[in-house]
N, C-alpha and C positions, 0 to 999 in steps of 0.2 A: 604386890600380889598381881598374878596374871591375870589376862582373860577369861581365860578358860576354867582357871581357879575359883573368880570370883563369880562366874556363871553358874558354876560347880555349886558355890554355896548359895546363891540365891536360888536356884531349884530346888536345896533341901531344906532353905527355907521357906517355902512354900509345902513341900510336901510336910513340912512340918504343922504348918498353918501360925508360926512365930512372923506376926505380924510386924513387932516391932526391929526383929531381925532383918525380915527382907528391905524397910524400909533402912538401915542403916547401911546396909550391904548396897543396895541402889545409889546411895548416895556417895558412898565410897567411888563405887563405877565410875561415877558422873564428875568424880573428882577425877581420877584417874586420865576423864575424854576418853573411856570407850564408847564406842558406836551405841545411840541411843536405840536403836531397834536389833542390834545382837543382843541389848540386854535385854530387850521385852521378848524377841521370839525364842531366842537359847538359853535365858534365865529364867525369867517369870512362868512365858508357856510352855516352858518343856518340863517346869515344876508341874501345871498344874495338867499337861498331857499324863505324869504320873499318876497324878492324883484318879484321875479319871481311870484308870489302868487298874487303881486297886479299887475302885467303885462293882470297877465290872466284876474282878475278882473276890470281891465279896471281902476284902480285907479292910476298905474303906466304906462307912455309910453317912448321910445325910448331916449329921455333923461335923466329924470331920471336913467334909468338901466346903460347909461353909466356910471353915475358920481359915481353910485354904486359901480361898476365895477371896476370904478378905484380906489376907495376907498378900495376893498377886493384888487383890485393886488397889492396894494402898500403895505399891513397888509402882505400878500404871497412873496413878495420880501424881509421882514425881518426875516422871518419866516425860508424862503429856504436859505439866509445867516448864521442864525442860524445853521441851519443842515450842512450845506458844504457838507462835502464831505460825509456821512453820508447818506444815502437812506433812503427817507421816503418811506413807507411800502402804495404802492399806491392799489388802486384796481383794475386797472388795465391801457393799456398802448394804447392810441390810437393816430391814426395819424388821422389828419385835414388838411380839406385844401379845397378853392373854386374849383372849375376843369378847364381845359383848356379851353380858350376861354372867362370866365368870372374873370370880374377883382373887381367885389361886396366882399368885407368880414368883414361889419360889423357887420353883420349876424351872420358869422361865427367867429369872434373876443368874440363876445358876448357870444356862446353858447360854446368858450372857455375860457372864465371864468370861468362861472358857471359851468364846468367840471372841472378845479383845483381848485377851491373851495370846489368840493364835495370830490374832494380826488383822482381823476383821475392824470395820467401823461400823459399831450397833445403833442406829436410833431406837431409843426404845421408849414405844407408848405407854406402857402401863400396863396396867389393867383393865377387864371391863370396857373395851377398846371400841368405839364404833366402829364400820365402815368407811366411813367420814373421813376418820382420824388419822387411816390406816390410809386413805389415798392418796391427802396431805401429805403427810410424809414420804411416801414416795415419788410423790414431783416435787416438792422441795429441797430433797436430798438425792435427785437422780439416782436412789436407789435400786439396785439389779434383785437383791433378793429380799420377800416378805418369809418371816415366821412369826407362824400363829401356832400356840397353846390354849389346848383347852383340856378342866378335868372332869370335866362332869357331859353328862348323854345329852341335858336339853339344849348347851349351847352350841350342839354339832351343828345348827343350823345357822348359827353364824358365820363358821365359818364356810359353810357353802354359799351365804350369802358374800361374805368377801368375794370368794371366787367370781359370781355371779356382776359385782362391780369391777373389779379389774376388765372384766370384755367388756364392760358398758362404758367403762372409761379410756377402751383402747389399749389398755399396762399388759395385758395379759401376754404377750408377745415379746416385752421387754424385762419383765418380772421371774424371776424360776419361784415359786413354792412350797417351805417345807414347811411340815405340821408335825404337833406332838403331844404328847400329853395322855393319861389315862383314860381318856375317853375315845381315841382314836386308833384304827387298826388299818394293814395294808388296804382291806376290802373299801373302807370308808375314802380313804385318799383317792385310791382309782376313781370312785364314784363321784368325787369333786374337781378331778381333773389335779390333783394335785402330784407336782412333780418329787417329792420325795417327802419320806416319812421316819423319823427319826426316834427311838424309843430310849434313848438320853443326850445329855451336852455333849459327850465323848464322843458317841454314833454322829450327832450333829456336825460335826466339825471333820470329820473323816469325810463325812458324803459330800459336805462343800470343798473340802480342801480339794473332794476329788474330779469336783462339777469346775473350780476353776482349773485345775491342771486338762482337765479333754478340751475347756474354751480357747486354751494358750496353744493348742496342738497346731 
């Protein structure tokens, strides 16, 4: 089987959300010695860049994308065994996480996905996330980008309170910002100084892919 063949089918295993598919199709690749990050970026995320495609288009919804989802993590779990200790050449390093106060992240499970999928390195906090947690992680993983979800109105102040510790810990300069979630709109992001706003994982991954392509210029 070719490349491009077997790319071919691990995308449709994924847009299919046959879990046990994509993971036998991966390991075929891996027999093979194809390129372990063609098969995560032109197999796995281009499956699940579909997926997202028919989210917007209203052909796919909330279930679906899971079973997707689980279907590319389990193809990414053989993939990153593969590598071990070996660094895949990410594009860049973000931390995630719900924010204090709300304890929603499916949301935010989801749109970390589809961020290791495209090629992203996620750390991700949780839920219900302090400040604290959120800073940690980002000097420990010389992270470049925070995303914070939130779905609910009273924990908007969390995340301005994030905001508010990034200048007081100096990140804020070295940090880009995106937010998301049901509780959040353009007007709220400007008011927190926040650099982009994203209203799914699909939108997410567009506005970073296209925040590192202008930093490469």
């Amino acid at each position: 089987m070719s490349l491009l063949t077997i790319l071919e089918e691990i995308k449709d295993a994924v847009i299919e959300g046959n879990e046990e598919l994509a993971k036998e199709l991966v390991n075929q690749a891996l027999e093979a010695k194809f390129n372990v990050e063609k098969v995560m970026l032109n197999g796995l995320a281009k499956g699940m860049l579909d997926v997202g495609e028919k989210y917007e288009n209203k052909e796919y919804f909330l279930p679906e994308i899971i079973i997707s989802a689980d279907a590319c993590q389990s193809g990414m779990k053989i993939l990153k065994k593969k590598l071990g200790s070996r660094e895949m050449e990410y594009k860049s390093t973000i931390v995630i996480g719900t924010v204090r106060g709300d304890i929603h992240e499916i949301g935010k499970n989801i749109t970390k996905y589809f961020l290791e999928a495209s090629g992203y390195k996620c750390i991700d906090c949780g839920r219900n996330v302090k400040s604290e947690t959120f800073i940690n992680a980002i000097k420990e993983n010389d992270a470049e980008i925070l995303a914070m979800s939130t779905m609910m109105t009273p924990t908007l102040d969390s995340m301005q309170e994030m905001m508010t510790k990034l200048d007081e810990e100096k990140l804020r300069n070295k940090v880009k910002v995106i937010i998301g979630g049901a509780a959040v709109d353009e007007k709220f992001a400007k008011e927190i100084g926040a650099d982009f706003i994203s209203k799914d994982a699909n939108e997410a991954v567009r506005i970073l892919d296209a925040h590192i392509l202008e930093i490469k210029k």
